[in-house]
Phi, psi and omega in degrees: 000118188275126171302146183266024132279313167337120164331160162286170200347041153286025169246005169285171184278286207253131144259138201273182197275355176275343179262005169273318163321289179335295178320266241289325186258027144312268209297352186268059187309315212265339182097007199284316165131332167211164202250111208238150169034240171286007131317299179293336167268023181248305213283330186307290175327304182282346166306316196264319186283312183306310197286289175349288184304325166291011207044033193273136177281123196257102156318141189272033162299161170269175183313314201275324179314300181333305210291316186326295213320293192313323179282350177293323191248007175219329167296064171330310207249004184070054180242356190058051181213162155222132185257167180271352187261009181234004155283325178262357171262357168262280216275130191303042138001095173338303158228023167048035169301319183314290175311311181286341149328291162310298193268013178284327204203048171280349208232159164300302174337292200305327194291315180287344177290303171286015191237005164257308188296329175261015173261124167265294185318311193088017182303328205097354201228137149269107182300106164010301174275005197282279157305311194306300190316310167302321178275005202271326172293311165296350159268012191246281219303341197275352182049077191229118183298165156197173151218224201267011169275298188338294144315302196287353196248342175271333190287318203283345187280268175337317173304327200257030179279319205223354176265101160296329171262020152085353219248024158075346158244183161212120184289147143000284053097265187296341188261349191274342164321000000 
């Protein structure tokens, strides 16, 4: 019986990307950027209550091994964190916009490259519309269907991932987070 502590929607099979943003600033209680010590043994837990509950068979290992396994096989980079792009390789992500998003603009070069290429104005903001224009091309190169609600539920998830003042675009700054 999911509880009104249960993460939002970790018991779907598959999350669109604005209830996967939700999961993330659950477990990212401090807001830091990653789900780190009791944070992380919050998300384990209901992770491990989630899995139970779907019937998946849960070894009678202890808590701390369990967490070991796991961080062995999803902390990519060892850091004892979960990061949000290695959050979206556990939890069952619709289209894994995040990850595609991220390798889009892995390099600084590269970032700056797109990040010229979509201020079409040249305001310094990457704009909504802007933005849009940009993820529309990246889910194309990823050859990924969509269609314009779907864009439009990706451009507002991202606005509310990374526009930190609220002002409906992302300065420079706010985007290279």
């Amino acid at each position: 019986m999911a509880g009104p502590q249960q993460a939002p929607h970790l018991h779907l099979a598959e999350l669109t990307a604005s209830q996967f943003l939700d999961v993330w600033r659950h477990f990212d209680a401090d807001g830091n950027g990653y789900i780190e010590g009791k944070e992380l043994e919050n998300f384990f837990q209901e992770l491990e209550s989630a899995r139970k509950g779907a019937g998946v068979d849960s070894r009678k290992d202890n808590l701390g091994d369990k967490m070991k396994e796991f961080m062995h096989k999803y902390d990519k980079n060892s850091d004892g964190k979960i990061e949000m792009a290695e959050l979206a390789q556990i939890l069952p992500t619709e289209e894994n916009f995040l990850l595609c998003f991220r390798q889009h603009v892995g390099s600084s070069s590269e970032f700056m490259e797109a990040w010229r290429r979509y201020d079409t104005d040249r305001s310094g903001y990457i704009e909504a519309n802007e933005l849009k224009g940009f993820l529309s091309d990246l889910l194309k190169k990823a050859n990924r269907p969509y269609d314009e609600p779907k864009l439009q539920e990706y451009t507002q998830t991202i606005l509310r991932m990374f526009d930190m003042n609220g002002d409906g675009k992302l300065g420079l700054s706010e985007m290279s987070r």
